[in-house]
C-alpha atoms as one frame of an Amber mdcrd trajectory, in Angstrom:
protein
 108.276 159.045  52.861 107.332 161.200  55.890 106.788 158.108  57.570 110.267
 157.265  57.284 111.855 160.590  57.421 109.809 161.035  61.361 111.193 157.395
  62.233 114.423 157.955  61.988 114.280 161.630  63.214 116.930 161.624  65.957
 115.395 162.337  69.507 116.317 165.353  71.288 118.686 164.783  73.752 117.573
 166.350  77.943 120.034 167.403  79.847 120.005 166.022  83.604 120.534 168.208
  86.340 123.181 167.520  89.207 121.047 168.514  91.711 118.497 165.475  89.865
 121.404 163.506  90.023 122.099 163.392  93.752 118.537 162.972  94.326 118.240
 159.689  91.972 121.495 158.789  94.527 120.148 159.853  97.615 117.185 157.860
  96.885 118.495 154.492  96.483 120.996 155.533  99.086 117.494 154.441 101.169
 116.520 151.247  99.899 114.210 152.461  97.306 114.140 150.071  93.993 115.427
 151.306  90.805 111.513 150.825  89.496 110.492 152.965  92.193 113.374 156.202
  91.885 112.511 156.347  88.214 108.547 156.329  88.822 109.383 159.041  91.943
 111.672 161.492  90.132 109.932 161.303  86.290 113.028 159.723  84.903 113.246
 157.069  81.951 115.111 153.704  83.112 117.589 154.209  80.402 118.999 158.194
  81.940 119.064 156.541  85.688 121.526 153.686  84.198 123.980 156.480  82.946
 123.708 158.371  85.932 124.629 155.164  88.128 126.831 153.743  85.604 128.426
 150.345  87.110 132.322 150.426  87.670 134.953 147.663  86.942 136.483 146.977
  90.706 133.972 149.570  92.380 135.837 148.445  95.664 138.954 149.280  94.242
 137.960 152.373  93.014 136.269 153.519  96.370 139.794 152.155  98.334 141.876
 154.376  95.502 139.980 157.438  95.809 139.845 157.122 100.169 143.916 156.916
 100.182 144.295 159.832  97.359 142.153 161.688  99.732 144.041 160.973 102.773
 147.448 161.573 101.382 146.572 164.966 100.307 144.752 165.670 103.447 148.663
 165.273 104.866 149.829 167.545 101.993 151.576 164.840 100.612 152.099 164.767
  96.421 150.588 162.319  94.356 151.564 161.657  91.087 149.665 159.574  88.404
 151.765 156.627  88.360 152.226 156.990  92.270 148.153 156.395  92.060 148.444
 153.730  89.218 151.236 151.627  91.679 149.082 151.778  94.632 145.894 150.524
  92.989 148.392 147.506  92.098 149.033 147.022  95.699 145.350 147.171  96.419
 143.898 144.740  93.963 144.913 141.329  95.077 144.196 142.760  98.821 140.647
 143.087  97.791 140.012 140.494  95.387 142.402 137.453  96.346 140.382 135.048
  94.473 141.044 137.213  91.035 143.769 136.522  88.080 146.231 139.628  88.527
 145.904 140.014  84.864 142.258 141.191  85.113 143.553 144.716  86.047 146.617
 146.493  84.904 146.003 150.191  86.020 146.211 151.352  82.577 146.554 155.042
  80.946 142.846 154.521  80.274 141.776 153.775  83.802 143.764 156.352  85.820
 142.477 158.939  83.496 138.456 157.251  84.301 139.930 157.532  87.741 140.048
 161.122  87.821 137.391 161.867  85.323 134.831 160.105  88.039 136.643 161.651
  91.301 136.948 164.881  89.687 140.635 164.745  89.747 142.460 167.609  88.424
 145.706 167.035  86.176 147.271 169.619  88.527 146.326 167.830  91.551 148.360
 164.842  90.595 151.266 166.544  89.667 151.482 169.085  92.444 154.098 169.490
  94.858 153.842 168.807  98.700 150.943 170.927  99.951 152.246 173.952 103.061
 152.252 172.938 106.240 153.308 175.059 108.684 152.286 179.364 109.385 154.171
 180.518 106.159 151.197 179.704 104.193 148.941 181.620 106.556 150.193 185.159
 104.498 150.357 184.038 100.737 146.898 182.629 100.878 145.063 185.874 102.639
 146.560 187.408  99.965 145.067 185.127  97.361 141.731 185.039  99.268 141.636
 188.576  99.159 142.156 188.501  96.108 139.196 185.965  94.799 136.978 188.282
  97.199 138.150 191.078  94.968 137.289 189.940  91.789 133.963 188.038  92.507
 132.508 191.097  94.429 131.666 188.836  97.939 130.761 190.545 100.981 131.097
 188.980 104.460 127.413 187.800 104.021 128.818 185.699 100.570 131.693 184.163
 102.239 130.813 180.842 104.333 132.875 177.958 106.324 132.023 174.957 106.640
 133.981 172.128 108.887 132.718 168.982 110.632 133.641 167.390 114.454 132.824
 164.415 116.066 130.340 163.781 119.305 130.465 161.837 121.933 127.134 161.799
 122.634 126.529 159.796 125.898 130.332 159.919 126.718 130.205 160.801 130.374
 133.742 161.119 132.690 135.306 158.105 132.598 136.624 158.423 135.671 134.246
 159.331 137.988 131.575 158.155 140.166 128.279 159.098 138.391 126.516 158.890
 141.825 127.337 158.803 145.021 125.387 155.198 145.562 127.488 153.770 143.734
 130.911 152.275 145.168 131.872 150.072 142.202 132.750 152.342 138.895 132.788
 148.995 136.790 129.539 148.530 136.700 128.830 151.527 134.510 129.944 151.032
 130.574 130.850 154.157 129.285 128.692 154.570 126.046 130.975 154.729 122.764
 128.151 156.237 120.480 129.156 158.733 118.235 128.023 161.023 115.479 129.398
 163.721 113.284 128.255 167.096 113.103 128.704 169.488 110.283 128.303 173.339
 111.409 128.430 176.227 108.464 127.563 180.238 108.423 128.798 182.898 106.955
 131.796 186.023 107.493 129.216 188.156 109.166 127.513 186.084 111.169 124.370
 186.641 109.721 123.495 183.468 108.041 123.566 179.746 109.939 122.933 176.674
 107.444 121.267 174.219 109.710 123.437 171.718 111.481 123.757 168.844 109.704
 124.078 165.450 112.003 125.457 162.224 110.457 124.283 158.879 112.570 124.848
 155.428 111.371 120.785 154.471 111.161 118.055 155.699 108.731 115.653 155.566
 111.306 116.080 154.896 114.780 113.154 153.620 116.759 112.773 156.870 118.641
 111.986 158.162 114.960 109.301 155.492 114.191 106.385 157.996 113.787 108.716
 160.942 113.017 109.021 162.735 109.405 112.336 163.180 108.980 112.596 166.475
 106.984 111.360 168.368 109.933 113.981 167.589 112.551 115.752 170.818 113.489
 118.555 169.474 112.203 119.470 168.077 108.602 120.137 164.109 109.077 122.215
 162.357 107.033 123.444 158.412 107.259 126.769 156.943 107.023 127.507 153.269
 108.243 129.940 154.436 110.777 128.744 157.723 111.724 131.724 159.872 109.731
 131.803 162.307 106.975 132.229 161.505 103.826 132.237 162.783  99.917 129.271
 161.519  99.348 127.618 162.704 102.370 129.711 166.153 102.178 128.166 166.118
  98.293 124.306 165.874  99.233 124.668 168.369 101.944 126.279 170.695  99.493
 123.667 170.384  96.614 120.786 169.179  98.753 120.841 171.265 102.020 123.848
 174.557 101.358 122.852 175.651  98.131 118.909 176.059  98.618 119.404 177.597
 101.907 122.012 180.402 100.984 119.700 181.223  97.666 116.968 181.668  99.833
 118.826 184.055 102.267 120.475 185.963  99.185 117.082 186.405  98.103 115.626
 187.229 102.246 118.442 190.134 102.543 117.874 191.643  98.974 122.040 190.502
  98.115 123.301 188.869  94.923 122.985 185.835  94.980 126.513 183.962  95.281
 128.872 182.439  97.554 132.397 181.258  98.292 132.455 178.375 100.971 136.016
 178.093 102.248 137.269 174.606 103.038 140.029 172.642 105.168 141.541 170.152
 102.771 139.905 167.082 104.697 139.487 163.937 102.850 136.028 163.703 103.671
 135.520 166.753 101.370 134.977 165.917  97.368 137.378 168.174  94.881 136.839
 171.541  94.655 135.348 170.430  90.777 132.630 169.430  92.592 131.544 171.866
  95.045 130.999 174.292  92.000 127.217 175.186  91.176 126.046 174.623  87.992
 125.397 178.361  87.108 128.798 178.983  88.749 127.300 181.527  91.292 128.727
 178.969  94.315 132.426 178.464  94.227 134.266 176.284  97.051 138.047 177.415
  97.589 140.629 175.327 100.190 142.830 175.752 103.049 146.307 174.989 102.773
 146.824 172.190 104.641 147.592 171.760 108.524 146.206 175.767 108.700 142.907
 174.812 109.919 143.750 175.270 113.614 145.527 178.956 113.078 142.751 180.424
 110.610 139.759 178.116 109.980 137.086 180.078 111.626 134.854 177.937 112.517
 138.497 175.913 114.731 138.273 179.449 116.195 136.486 178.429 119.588 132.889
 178.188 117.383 132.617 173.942 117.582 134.255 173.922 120.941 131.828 176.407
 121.935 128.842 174.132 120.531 129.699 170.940 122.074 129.906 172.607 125.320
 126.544 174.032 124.897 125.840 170.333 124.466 127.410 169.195 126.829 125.573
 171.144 129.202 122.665 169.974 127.990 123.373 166.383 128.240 124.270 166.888
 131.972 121.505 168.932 133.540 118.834 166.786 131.667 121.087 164.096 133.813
 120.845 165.857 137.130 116.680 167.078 136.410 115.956 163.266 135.912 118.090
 161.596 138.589 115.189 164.092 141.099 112.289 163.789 139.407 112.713 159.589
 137.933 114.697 159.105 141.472 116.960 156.647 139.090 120.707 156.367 138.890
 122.760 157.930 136.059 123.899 154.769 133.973 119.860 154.378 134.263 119.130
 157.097 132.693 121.909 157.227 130.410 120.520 154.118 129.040 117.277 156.313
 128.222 118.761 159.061 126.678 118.217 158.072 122.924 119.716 159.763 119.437
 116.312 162.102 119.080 117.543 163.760 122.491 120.883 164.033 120.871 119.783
 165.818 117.893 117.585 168.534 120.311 120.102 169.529 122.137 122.699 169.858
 118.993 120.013 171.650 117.150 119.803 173.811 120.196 123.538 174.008 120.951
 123.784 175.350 117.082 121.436 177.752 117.893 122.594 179.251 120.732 125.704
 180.749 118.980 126.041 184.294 118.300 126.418 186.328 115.384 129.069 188.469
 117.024 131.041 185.014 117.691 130.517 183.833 114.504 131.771 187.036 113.219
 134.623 186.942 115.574 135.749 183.272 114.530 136.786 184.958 111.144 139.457
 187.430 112.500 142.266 185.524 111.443 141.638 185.193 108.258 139.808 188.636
 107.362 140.211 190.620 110.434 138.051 193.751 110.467 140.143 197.018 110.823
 137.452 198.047 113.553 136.841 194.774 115.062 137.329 194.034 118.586 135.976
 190.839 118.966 137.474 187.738 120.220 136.850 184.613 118.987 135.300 183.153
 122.064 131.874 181.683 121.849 130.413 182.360 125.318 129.109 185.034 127.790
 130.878 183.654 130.534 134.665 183.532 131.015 136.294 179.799 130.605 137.200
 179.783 134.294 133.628 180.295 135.234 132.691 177.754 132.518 134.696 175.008
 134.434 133.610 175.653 137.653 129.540 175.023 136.382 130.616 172.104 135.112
 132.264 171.271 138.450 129.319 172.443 139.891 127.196 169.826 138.010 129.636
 166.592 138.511 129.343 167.834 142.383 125.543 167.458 141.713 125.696 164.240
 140.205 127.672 162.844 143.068 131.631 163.264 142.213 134.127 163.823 144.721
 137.460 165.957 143.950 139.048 164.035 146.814 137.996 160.739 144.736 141.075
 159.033 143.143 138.656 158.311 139.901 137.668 162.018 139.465 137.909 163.093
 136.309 138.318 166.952 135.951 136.004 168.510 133.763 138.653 169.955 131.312
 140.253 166.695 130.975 136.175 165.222 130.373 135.977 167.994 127.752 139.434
 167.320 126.063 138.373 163.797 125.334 135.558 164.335 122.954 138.573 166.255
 120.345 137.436 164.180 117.370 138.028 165.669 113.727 134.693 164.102 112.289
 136.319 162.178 109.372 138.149 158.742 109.627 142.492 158.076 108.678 142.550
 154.723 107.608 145.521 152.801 106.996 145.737 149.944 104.032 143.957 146.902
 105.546 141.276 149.208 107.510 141.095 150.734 104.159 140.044 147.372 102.710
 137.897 146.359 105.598 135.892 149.544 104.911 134.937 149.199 101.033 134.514
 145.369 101.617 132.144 145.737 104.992 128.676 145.676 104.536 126.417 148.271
 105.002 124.232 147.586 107.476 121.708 149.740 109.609 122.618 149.305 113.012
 119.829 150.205 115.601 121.759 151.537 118.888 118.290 152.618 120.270 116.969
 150.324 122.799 114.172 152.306 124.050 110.490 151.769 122.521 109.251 153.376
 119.649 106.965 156.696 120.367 103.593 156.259 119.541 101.808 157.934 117.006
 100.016 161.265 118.298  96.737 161.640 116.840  95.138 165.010 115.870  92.787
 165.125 119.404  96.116 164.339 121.553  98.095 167.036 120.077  94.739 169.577
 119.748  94.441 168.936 123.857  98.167 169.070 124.766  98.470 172.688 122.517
  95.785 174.170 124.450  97.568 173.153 128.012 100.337 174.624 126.205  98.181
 177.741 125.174  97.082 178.441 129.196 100.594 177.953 130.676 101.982 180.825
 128.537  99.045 182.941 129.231  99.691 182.782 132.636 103.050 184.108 132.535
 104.280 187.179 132.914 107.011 187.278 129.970 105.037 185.664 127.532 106.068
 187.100 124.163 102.298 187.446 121.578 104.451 185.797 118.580 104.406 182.721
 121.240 101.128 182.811 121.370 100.076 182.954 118.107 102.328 180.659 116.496
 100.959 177.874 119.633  97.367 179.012 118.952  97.926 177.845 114.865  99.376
 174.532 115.943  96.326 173.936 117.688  93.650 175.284 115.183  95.623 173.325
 112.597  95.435 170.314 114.885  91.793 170.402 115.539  90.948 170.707 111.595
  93.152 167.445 111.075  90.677 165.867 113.572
């Protein structure tokens, strides 16, 4: 009888965590078998199957929820049977071969639809979202508000917004040395990635930069563990921003940092992260914690450019930085390799690129960072400008001038490109506006890992290497005169950690 009464004692049911969630995703996001996430994580086979639950039409879905996105990134209304109609447009676009019986956007599915995408009611039925200065007022008045109640100080309050690179794009125009009569020779590299930047009201607190690139692992990466870049990499077939990307960083990379600085400054721990109303970014459903200590709130629409902070002059400011970077790395090699620039262009690989980002991040200030908030919660005693250099932008120009001079660029050259209009050209939002059929090519393209990087893989360095190149390291610092002792040290562990590894 006890037998029987244990055997059919129903088993307790354990809840899954969303954070355990995206990491079951983000795991066979890399290639890793089903077998092998389940063994990784602790997880029964049965709980990972309702976590990735299949969907009927998964393409169709995808396509759906990419043009809901996009509409309401132009603040235009969506209804549900606006939503239904479209998907009935879609279908035989993506699955010509299929009986158009087999799908009849149904009550049933629109309401999965929204239920999966996190799709308010209200969302659907909304009117046409602002879109011009009027909204500026109503919503500082609503933000202030939210601030009000939830008890958020500058340090709670975060942005967040993503921007395209160019990173290899040199002037088009040009001559990129003066050897070189014929400009058609040199192809101007197309290689892009997305950035993702992110701090807080005060300034106080900068989440790592995350950088989106189209490969898992480059070759320049061979040897390389990933998690210690400087930077927090991501993958996306095309190098954009996306929910799902936008989702991991969130859960993966914003949440655990801005605990652990609520806990470093001795603060509550909580936070509001303010957001355009891009379709890259998920519902606002979704960039909720769990606990409900992290809230996300949006921009109205087509605001972004008069109060977003961080549109203030802060990712200008950054690629700049980068920018600067790119071209006096340019300028040092053409001396020392005594090559030409589309030569060493063509060495310049994506582990370069994510240096002198994580270094471009770096670089800004907490007073600029500070001042990119103005607009939308000025200070009463603030006189900051939202300008994110030391240097004014006329004498900005004229160092870039400076450095195309350098290069070998002539004013008097009918291909000279000026550096404003060089700057001007890398404007890119980050995130991708499809139309129908690009819409369609997207969810039907496979996803392969492109390798751009033609350059040979780094070899491995090997405890003695990196024990001998510290201590060079060690004796160069000691023998200069500005050498900070927190330099020292911090080398001097390296090495004693390299030479036990030996």
């Amino acid at each position: 009888m006890a037998t029987a009464c244990a055997s059919s004692k129903k088993r307790k049911h354990q809840a899954v965590s969303l954070e355990l969630k995206l990491n079951i995703i983000a795991e066979l996001q890399k290639g890793k078998s089903q077998r092998l996430v389940s063994d990784i994580l602790h997880v029964s086979r049965s709980t990972k199957r309702c976590i990735i639950r299949q969907v009927h039409f998964p393409e169709l879905d995808t396509a759906c929820h990419i043009w809901f996105l996009q509409q309401r990134s132009k603040g235009a209304p969506i209804s549900g049977p606006l939503l239904q109609e479209k998907s009935l447009q879609l279908f035989p676009k993506i699955y010509p071969q299929s009986d158009l019986g087999e799908f009849c956007a149904s009550s049933g599915w629109l309401q999965k639809f929204c239920h999966r995408h996190g799709i308010r009611s209200a969302t659907l039925q909304g009117e046409a979202l602002s879109a011009d200065i009027s909204a500026v007022d109503p919503y500082r008045k609503e933000l202030l508000s939210v601030i009000e109640k939830g008890g958020y100080t500058r340090d709670h309050i975060f942005n967040a917004d993503e921007t395209g690179l160019w990173w290899k794009l040199m002037p088009s125009k040009s001559l990129v040395s003066g050897g070189e009569i014929n400009f058609k020779n040199f192809k101007q590299s197309k290689d892009r990635v997305t950035l993702l930047a992110c701090a807080n009201a005060s300034g106080s607190c900068k989440i790592p930069l995350a950088f989106i690139h189209k490969s898992a692992r480059p070759r320049c990466f061979k040897n390389t563990n990933m998690e210690c870049l400087p930077v927090s990499y991501f993958v996306q077939k095309k190098s954009w921003m996306d929910a799902k990307v936008f989702q991991l960083w969130f859960q993966l990379k914003f949440l655990p940092f801005v605990k652990q600085f609520c806990k470093k400054v001795s603060i509550d721990y909580k936070a509001l992260l303010l957001l355009d109303n891009a379709p890259a970014h998920p519902s606002v459903e979704k960039l909720n914690s769990e606990d409900g200590r992290v809230v996300a709130m949006f921009l109205p629409a087509n605001t972004t450019s008069i109060i977003q902070p961080m549109d203030q002059g802060i990712l200008e400011a950054m690629k700049r930085r980068y920018k600067k970077c790119l071209l006096r790395h340019l300028i040092l090699e053409e001396h020392t390799l005594e090559l030409s620039i589309p030569e060493i262009l063509k060495l310049v690989t994506i582990r370069d690129a994510v240096y002198w980002a994580a270094q471009s991040w770096d670089d800004a200030t907490r007073e600029s960072l500070s001042a990119g908030w103005n607009k939308l919660l000025p200070l009463s005693d603030c006189s900051l400008e939202a300008v994110d250099s030391t240097s004014s932008p006329n004498n900005e120009l004229g160092e870039f001038t400076d450095m195309f001079l350098e290069m070998g660029s002539s004013e008097i050259d009918e291909n000279w490109q000026r550096p404003q209009e060089w700057l001007d050209e890398d404007d890119d939002p980050g995130y991708q506006l499809l139309d129908d059929e690009e819409i369609i090519s997207e969810v039907l393209a496979t996803n392969t890992d492109v390798e751009e990087d033609t350059t040979h893989p780094r070899p491995c360095v090997t405890p003695a290497q990196a024990c001998e190149a510290l201590e060079t390291v060690l004796e160069w610092l000691e023998s200069q005169g500005d050498t900070q002792i927190e330099h020292l040290l911090l080398v001097k562990k390296w090495r004693n950690r390299a030479a036990e590894n030996e």
